[in-house]
N, C-alpha and C positions, 0 to 999 in steps of 0.2 A: 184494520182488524185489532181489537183489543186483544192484550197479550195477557198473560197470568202472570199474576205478582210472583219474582224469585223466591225460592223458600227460602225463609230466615237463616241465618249461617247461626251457628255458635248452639249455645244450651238455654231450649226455652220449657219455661215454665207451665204446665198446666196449671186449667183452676182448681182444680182439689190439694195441688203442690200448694199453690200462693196461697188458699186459706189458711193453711197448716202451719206456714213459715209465718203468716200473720198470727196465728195464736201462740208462736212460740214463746213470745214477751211475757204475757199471763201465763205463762206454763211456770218460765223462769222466777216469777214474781211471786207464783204460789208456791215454791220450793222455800225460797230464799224469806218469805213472810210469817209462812206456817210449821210450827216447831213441829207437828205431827209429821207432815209429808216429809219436813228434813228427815226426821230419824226413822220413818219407814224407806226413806231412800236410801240412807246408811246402811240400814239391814239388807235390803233386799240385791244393791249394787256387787253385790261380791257374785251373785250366782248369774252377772252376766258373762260371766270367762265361762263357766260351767256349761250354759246354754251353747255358747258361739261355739265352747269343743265340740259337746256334743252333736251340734249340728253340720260341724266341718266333718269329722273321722265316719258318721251316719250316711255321709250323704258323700263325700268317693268310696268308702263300701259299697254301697249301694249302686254308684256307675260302677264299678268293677263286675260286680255279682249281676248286673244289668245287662253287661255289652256282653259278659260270658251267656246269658239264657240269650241273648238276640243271636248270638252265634250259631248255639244251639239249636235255633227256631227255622235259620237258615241252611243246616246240613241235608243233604240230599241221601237217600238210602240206595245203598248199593247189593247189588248180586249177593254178597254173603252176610251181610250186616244181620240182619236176626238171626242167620243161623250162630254167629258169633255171640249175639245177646246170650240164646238159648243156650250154647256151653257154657258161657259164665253161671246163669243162675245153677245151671247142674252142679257147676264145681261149688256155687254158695252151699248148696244142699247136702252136698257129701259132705261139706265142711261143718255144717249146722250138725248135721248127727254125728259127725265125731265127737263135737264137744257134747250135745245131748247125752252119750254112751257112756261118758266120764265116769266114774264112781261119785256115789252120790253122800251126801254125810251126815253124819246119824247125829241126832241132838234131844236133850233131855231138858225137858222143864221139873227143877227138882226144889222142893219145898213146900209150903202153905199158898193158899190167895188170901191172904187177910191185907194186907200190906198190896207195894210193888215189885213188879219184878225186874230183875237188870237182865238187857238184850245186847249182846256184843255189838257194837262197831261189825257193819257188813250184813247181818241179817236181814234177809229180804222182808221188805215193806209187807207182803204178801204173811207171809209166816209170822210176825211180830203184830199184824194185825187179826192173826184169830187168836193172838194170844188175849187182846186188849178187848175185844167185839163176846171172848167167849166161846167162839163157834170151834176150838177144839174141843169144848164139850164138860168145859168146867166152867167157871166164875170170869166175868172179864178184869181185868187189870191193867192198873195204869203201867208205863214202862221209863225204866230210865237206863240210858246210853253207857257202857263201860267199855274200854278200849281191848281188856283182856280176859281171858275166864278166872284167872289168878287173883284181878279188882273183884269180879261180880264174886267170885265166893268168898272175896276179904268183906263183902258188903255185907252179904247173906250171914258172914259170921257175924258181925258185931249191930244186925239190927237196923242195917240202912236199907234192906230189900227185903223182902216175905220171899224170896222166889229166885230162881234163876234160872236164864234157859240157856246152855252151855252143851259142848260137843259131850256125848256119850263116854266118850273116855276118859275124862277130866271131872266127870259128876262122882263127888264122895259116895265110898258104899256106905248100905244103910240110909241112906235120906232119902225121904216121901217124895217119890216118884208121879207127878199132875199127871205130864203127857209126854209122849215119845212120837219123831218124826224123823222124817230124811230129807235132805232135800239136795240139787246140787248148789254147791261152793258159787259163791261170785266170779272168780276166775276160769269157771265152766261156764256157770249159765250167762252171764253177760253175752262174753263170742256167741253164743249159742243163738242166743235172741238177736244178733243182729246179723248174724250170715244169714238167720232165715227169712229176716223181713226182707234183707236182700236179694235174698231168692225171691220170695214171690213175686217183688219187684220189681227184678229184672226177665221172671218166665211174664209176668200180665205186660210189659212194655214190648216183650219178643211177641207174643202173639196179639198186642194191636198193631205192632207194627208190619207184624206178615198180613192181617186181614185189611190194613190202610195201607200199605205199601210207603209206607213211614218212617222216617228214621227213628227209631226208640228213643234217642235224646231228647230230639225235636218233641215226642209227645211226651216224655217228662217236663220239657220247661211250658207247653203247653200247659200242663195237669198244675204244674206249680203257678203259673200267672193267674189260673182261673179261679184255684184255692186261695189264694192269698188275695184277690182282689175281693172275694165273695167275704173275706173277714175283717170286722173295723179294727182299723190299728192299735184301740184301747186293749183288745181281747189278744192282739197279737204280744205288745209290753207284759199283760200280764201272766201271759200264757211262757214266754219264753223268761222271765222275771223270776215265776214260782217254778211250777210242775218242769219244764224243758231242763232248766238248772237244776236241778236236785237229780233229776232220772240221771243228767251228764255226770252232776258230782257222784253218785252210787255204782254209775259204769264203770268210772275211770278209779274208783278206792279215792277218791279225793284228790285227786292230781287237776281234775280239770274243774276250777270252784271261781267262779266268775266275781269281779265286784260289783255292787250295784252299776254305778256309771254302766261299765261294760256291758251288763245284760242292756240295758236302755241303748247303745250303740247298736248292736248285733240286733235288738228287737226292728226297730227305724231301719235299719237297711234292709234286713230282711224284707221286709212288709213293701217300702219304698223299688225295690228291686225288681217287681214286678211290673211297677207302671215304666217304669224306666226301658225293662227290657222292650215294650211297647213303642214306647217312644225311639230307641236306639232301632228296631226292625222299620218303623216306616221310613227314617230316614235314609236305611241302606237300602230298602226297595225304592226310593225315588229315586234313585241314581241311576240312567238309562242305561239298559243292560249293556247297549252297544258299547257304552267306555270299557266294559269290563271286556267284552272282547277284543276292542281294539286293542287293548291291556296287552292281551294274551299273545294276541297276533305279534306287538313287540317284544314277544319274548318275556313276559313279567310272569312268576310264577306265583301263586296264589295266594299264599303272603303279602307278596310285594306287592300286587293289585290292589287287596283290601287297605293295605296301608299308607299307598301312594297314590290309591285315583278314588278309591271307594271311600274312606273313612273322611279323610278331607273335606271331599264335598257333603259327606251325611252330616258331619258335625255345625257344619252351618247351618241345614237344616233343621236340624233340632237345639239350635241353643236357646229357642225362646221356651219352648215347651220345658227345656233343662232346666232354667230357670224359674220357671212357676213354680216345677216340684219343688226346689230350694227352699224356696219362698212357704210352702205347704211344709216343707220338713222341719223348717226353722219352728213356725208353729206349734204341730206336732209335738215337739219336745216339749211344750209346757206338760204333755200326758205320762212323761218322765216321774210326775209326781208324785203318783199313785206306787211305785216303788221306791219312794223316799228319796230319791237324787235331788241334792241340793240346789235347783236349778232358779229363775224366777220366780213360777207359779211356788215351788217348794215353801220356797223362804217366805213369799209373801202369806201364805196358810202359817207358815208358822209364828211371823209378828202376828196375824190377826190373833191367831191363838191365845200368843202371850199378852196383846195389848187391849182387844177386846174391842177393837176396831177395824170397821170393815173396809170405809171409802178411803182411806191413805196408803194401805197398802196393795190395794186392789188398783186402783187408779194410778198408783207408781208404776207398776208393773204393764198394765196395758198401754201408758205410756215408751215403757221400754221398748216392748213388744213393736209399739207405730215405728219409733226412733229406727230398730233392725231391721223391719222389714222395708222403711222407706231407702235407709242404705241399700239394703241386699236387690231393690232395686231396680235404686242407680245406677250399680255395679256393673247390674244386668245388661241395662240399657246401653251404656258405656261398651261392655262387651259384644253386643250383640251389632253397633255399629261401626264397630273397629273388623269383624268377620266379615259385615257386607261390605266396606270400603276394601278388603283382604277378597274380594270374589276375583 
């Protein structure tokens, strides 16, 4: 009987590998020949530490915020659990109309519209735009930023604003009076607006999960995978980059003001977090339920189960698929760009810019791009056979 050839022991090469490692020569030869490629190499080299952070801090975010919705996805709803929901969102709601109830505060737009007008530091986007749009019912105008009412009418004195829209009690008497409003304070309506989205949030998750007999978590991280996988990750950078930062810095009075990088980390995990939760649930459902009771029967309490019979064996399970998304998120990151992060793609748009040249710095950069993604993986591979020999 003819036998099968033993498998090859050691690390063997595919064909797409050995083509790649035979063009490296001419890669090296076109660097070290061509003045262009050198100094679009120089340029561009620096934004490979920027990619690789970005891609490491984006992507354990993202297993973190991952295995938490797999968790999620996995809770079981009990006897009291919505009724539990349904009192939270009550007390969100009493809470949202205390702050709604506040005193609200009076402000006067005092001078001409020939000019600008100065808008305090804190005025709601909403009110500073019927100043600007007109829709209180005079002339629109443009706006500029002052930190104090004390600046805006040191402006208005000496001819740097037409205008100023300042609290009622602080407006000099006698001066031409545009418009007059009220509205609540930042320190009111923020809390306000957000105990109440959390009401309703938590009364629509208490009552799908009474009509599904569901956990409410479970259909939030549900609602959240389906949301975020239905949106391209381009809208999600930009969505969390622009509008997401700005709403956070005007809640928080500017405490909470991200840097670029950072929005691009928190955008990538976010987005990425979804597939992952996916990926992290089928591996802890392929784990035969039986271990988990045998688990139990020895005494393991539910913690200790997950972490000593269940997670062990899911993470083997899922290390190839963990690794694509890497691979995918590594990528991703060239989308970084579109918010200015200095990353590959960044730098290479910006030589092209300044040099006026498209194939040296376009062509370095996808070179980089083979280079990471052919490490990240090896790494994989490497990884992935050190877990099955570890079964």
């Amino acid at each position: 009987m003819k036998r099968d050839p033993a498998p090859a022991q050691g690390v063997s090469l595919g064909p797409s590998t050995f083509v790649l490692l035979s063009a490296l020569p001419f890669v090296i030869y076109l660097f070290v020949s061509a003045p262009d490629y050198r100094r679009a190499l120089d340029y561009i080299l620096p934004g490979l530490g920027v990619t690789a952070l970005v891609t490491l801090l984006a992507y354990l975010s993202a297993l973190v915020l991952g295995l938490g919705l797999a968790g999620l996805l996995l809770l079981k709803c009990g006897r009291w659990t919505n009724a539990r929901f349904g009192a939270l969102a009550l007390l969100a709601a009493a809470a949202s109309g205390f702050f709604f109830s506040r005193p609200a505060v009076d402000y006067t737009l005092v001078g001409n519209a020939d000019g600008r007008v100065a808008i305090l530091e804190g005025t709601p986007s909403r009110v500073s735009g019927q100043i600007q749009s007109g829709a209180y019912g005079g002339e629109g105008m443009s706006v500029r930023s002052f930190s104090s009412a004390e600046d805006a009418l040191a402006g208005l004195g000496d001819g740097t604003v037409s205008a100023a829209f300042i609290p009622t009690a602080q407006a000099p008497s006698g001066a031409p009076v545009l418009w007059q409003t009220a509205f609540l304070p930042s320190s009111a309506r923020n809390p306000a607006l957000l105990t109440a989205v959390t009401a309703i949030l938590l009364l629509l998750l208490s009552v799908a999960g009474f009509w599904s007999f569901e956990h409410p978590l479970r259909i939030f991280a549900e609602l959240y995978i389906d949301m975020i996988r239905g949106i391209p990750m381009l809208v999600i950078i930009l969505y969390v980059g622009f509008p997401l930062q700005g709403a956070l810095r005007d809640a928080t009075g500017g405490a909470l003001d991200m840097p670029i990088l950072m929005r691009g980390v928190v955008a990538i995990a976010l987005g990425y977090a979804a597939y992952l939760a996916e990926i992290f649930r089928a591996g802890i459902e392929a784990v035969p339920h039986g271990q988990r009771e045998a688990a139990r029967t020895l005494g393991l309490s539910g913690p200790q189960t997950a972490r000593f019979v269940v997670l062990p064996q899911a993470l083997r399970i899922v290390t190839p698929p963990l690794g694509n998304e890497f691979i995918a998120m590594l990528k991703d990151s060239s989308l970084l760009s579109v918010l200015g992060v200095r990353e590959l793609t960044q730098l290479a748009r910006e030589y092209q810019a300044a040099n006026f040249q498209v194939f040296p710095p376009f062509n370095t950069v996808a070179l980089l791009y083979i280079a990471l993604t052919l490490v990240a993986s090896s790494l994989l591979k490497w990884l992935e056979r050190r877990t099955k020999h570890g079964k």
